[in-house]
C-alpha positions in Angstrom: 0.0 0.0 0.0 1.2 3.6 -0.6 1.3 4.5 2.8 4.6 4.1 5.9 3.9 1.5 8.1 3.7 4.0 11.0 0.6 5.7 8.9 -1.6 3.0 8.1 -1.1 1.4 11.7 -1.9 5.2 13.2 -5.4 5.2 10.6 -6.6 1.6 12.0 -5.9 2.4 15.3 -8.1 5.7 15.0 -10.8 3.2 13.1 -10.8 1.2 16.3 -11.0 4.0 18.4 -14.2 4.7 16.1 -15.6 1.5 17.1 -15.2 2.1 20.8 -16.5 5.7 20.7 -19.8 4.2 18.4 -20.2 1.1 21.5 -21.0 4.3 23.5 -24.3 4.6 22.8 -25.2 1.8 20.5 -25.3 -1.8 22.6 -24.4 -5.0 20.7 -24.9 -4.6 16.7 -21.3 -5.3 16.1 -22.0 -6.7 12.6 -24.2 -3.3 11.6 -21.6 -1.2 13.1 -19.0 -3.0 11.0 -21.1 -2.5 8.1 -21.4 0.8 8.5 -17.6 1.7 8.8 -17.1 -0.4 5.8 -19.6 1.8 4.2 -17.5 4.7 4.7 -14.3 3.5 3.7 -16.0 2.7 0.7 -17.3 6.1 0.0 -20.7 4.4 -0.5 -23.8 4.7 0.7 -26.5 2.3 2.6 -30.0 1.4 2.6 -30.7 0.7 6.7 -33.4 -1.5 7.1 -35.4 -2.5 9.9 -38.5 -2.1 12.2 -38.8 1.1 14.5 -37.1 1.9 17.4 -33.7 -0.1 16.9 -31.4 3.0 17.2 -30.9 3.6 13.5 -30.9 7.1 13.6 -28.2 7.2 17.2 -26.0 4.9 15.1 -25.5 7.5 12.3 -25.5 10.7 14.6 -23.1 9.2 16.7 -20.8 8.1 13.4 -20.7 11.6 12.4 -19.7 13.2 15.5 -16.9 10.8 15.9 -15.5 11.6 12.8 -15.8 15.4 12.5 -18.4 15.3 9.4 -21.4 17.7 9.7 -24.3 15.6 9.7 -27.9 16.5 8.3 -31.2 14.8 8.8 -33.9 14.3 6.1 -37.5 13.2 7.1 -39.0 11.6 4.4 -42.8 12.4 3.6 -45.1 12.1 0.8 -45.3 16.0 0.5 -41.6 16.4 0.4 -40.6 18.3 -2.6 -36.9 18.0 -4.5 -36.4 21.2 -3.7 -36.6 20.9 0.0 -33.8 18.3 0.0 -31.2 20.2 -2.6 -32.3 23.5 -1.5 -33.7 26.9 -3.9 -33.3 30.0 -5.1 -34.5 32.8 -2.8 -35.1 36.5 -3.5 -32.9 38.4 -1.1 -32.2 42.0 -0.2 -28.6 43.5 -0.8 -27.9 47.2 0.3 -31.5 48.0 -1.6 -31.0 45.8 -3.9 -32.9 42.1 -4.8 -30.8 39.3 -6.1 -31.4 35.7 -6.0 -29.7 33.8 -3.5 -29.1 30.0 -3.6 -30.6 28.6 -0.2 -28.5 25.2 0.4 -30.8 22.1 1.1 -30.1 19.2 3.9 -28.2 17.7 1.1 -25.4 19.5 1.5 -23.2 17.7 4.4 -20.9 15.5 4.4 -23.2 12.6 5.9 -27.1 12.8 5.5 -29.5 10.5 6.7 -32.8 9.9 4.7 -35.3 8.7 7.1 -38.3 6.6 5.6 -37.0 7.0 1.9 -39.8 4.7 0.6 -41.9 7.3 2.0 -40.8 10.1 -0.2 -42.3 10.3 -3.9 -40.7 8.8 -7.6 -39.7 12.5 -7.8 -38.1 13.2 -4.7 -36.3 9.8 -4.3 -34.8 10.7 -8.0 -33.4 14.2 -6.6 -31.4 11.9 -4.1 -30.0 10.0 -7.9 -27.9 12.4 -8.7 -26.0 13.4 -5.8 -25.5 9.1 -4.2 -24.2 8.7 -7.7 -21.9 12.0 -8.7 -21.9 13.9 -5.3 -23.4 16.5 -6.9 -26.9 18.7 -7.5 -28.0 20.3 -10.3 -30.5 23.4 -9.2 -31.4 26.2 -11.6 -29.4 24.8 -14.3 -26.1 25.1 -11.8 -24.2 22.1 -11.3 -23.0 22.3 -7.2 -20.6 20.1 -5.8 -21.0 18.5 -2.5 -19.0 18.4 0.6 -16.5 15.4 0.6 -16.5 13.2 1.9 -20.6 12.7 0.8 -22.5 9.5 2.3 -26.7 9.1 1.9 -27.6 6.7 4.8 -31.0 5.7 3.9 -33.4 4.2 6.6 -37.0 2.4 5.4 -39.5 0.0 7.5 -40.2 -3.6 5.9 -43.4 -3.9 7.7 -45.4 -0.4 7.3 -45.9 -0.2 3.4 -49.0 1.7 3.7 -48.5 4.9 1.7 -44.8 4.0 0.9 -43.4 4.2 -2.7 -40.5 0.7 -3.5 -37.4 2.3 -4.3 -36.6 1.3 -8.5 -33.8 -1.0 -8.8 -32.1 1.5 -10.9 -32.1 3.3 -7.0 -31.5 0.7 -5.0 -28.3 -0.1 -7.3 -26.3 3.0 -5.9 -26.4 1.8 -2.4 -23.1 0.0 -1.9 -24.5 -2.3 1.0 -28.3 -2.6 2.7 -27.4 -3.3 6.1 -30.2 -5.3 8.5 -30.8 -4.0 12.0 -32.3 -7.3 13.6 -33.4 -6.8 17.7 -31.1 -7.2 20.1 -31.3 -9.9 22.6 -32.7 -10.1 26.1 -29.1 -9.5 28.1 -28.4 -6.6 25.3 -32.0 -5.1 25.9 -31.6 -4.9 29.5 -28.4 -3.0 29.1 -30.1 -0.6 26.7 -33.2 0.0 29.5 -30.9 0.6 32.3 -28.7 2.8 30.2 -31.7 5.2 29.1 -33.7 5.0 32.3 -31.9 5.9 34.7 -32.0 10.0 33.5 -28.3 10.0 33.2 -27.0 12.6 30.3 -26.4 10.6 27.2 -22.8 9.2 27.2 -20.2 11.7 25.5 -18.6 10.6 22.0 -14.7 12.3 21.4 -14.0 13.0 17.9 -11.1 10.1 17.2 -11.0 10.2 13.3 -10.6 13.5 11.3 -12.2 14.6 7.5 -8.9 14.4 6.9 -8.0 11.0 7.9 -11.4 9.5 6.7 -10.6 10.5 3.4 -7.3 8.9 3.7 -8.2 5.8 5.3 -10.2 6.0 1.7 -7.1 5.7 -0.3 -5.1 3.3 1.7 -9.0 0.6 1.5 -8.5 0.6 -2.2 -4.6 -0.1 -2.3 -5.5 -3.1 0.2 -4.1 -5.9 -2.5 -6.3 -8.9 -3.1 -5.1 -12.0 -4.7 -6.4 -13.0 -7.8 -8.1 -16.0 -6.9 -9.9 -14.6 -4.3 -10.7 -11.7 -7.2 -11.8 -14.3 -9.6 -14.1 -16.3 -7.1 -15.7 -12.8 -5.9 -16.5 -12.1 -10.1 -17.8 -15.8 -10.5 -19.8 -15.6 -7.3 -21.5 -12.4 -8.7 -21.8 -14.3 -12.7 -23.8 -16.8 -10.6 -26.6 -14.8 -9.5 -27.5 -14.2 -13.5 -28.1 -17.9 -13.9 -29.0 -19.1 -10.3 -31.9 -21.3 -10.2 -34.5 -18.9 -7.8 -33.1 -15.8 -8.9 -35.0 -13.8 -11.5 -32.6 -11.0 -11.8 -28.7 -11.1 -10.8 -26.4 -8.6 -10.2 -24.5 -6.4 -12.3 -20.3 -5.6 -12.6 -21.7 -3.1 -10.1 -21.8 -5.8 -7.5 -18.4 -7.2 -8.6 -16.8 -3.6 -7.7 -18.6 -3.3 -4.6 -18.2 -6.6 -3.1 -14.2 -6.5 -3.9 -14.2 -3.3 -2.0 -16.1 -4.1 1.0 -14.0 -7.0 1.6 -10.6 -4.8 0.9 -12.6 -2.1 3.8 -13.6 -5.4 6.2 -9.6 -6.5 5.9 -8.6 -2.6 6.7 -10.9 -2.2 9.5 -9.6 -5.5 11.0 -5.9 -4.3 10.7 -5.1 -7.1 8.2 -2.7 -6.2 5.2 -4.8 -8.1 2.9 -8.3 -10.0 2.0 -9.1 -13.3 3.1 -12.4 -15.0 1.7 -13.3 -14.6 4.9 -14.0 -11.1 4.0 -16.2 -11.6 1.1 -17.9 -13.9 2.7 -19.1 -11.4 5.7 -20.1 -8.9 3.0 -21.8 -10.9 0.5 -25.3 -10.4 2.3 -25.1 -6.8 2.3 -24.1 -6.2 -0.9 -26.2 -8.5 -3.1 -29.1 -8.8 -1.2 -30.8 -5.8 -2.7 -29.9 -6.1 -6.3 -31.2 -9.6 -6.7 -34.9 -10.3 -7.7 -36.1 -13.9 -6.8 -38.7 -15.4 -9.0 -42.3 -15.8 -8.6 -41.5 -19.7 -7.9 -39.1 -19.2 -5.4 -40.9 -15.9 -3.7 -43.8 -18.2 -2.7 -41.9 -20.7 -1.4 -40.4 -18.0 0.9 -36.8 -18.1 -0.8 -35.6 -15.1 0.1 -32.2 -12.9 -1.4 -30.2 -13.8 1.5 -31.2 -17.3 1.1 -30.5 -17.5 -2.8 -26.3 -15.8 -1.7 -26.1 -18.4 1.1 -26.7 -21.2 -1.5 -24.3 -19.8 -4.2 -21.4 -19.1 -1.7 
């Protein structure tokens, strides 16, 4: 890797400080955690799935003010417009003068979280297209950058779809990972109830990993070398979900890019100097799961995606 020794040790130590500083306030989850790290070394953003109340929205905060990024919050309704998520042009007076004014939209931070995205509209989930994909807006025929690094963490409930609107594949493509937030056990639950019961303040996170350092722990995940084999295996693993028996539609070289870079992130994160299948195997779920379709057949059997990766790796 293109890094000193002394560097790249400093970065994992800092991403393992992360972890500690994210423990916190978030009991258990250690796989969603994980994920979630991975998500950012990969510059890629996540579709956060689960029922209410699981600590989704903590998680994220907490992420961002351990690492320094400025951190926005999208609610997600049915009369959300576009423009209330990249922001509009305002008339504003100048020393007597009026002039249009650009009025920046949540959008513009370095890590957003889209609450209840199924619940926003075709039009308004599409405004969220352009910048998971080029980390950019276009308002009033004006291209704007956003800040880097840019993450969307998207949350939606599988149970309420009353008044929701299915993301399109074409969306669901740009997240890098869907991540599952399953309930915690009973021992985990009891430390969450005494912990936010007792009317103690809620424990204090220290900022442990800078913009800076984030954005080079970046670099250093894609120089993490993986051997060929485990390359070719990871690219034949993904080929199989075009022909697999109870999948309708597979993944694309999308996948293949994603899933050798989560694995190079997983191997970072664990202060390894390399990837082990090991690694793709921990971040196969997440990052096929939402871009296969299982037929009809298999659907009604109750075949699910995770099922159809578990039987192809």
């Amino acid at each position: 890797m293109n890094g000193t020794n002394e560097e790249i040790d400093r970065i994992q130590r800092r991403l393992a400080a992360l972890r500690e500083e994210v423990a916190k306030r978030i009991v258990g989850q250690s796989d969603v955690v994980e994920q979630l790290l991975v998500c950012l070394l990969c510059d890629g953003n996540a579709l956060i799935e689960s029922n209410p109340g699981l600590g989704k929205t903590t998680l994220v905060r907490t992420v961002a003010e351990a690492t320094d990024l400025s951190f926005s919050r999208i609610q997600n309704t049915p009369d959300l417009m576009p423009a209330d998520i990249t922001g509009t042009e305002i008339i504003r007076e100048v020393g007597g003068e009026r002039e249009f004014v650009f009025e920046r939209g949540p959008v513009f931070a370095n890590l957003v979280l889209a609450d209840e995205i199924n619940r926003a509209t075709p039009k308004t989930q599409a405004a969220l297209l352009e910048a998971m994909q080029e980390k950019q807006v276009t308002t009033a025929g004006e291209t704007r950058e956003l800040p880097r690094p840019f993450f969307v963490l998207a949350t939606q409930n599988p149970i309420d779809q009353e008044g929701t609107y299915p993301l399109p594949e074409a969306q669901t493509d740009r997240f890098l990972l869907k991540i599952l937030v399953d309930y915690p056990d009973r021992d985990e639950e009891r430390e969450i109830v005494d912990r936010y019961t007792t009317g103690a303040p809620d424990p204090t996170v220290d900022r442990v990993l800078s913009r800076d350092g984030l954005q080079r722990a970046q670099q250093l995940t894609r120089q993490v070398p993986i051997a060929d084999d485990v390359r070719d295996d990871v690219i034949d693993l993904v080929r199989a979900t075009r022909t697999a028996e109870d999948v309708e539609f597979g993944a694309s070289p999308r996948a293949s890019m994603g899933l050798v870079l989560a694995a190079k992130a997983r191997a970072f994160l664990d202060g390894r100097a390399h990837v082990s299948w090991a690694d793709v195997e921990a971040m196969a779920h997440p990052v096929l799961r939402h871009r296969l379709i299982v037929d009809f057949r298999a659907e009604r059997e109750g075949v699910t995606p995770d099922d159809a990766v578990s039987a192809l790796l």
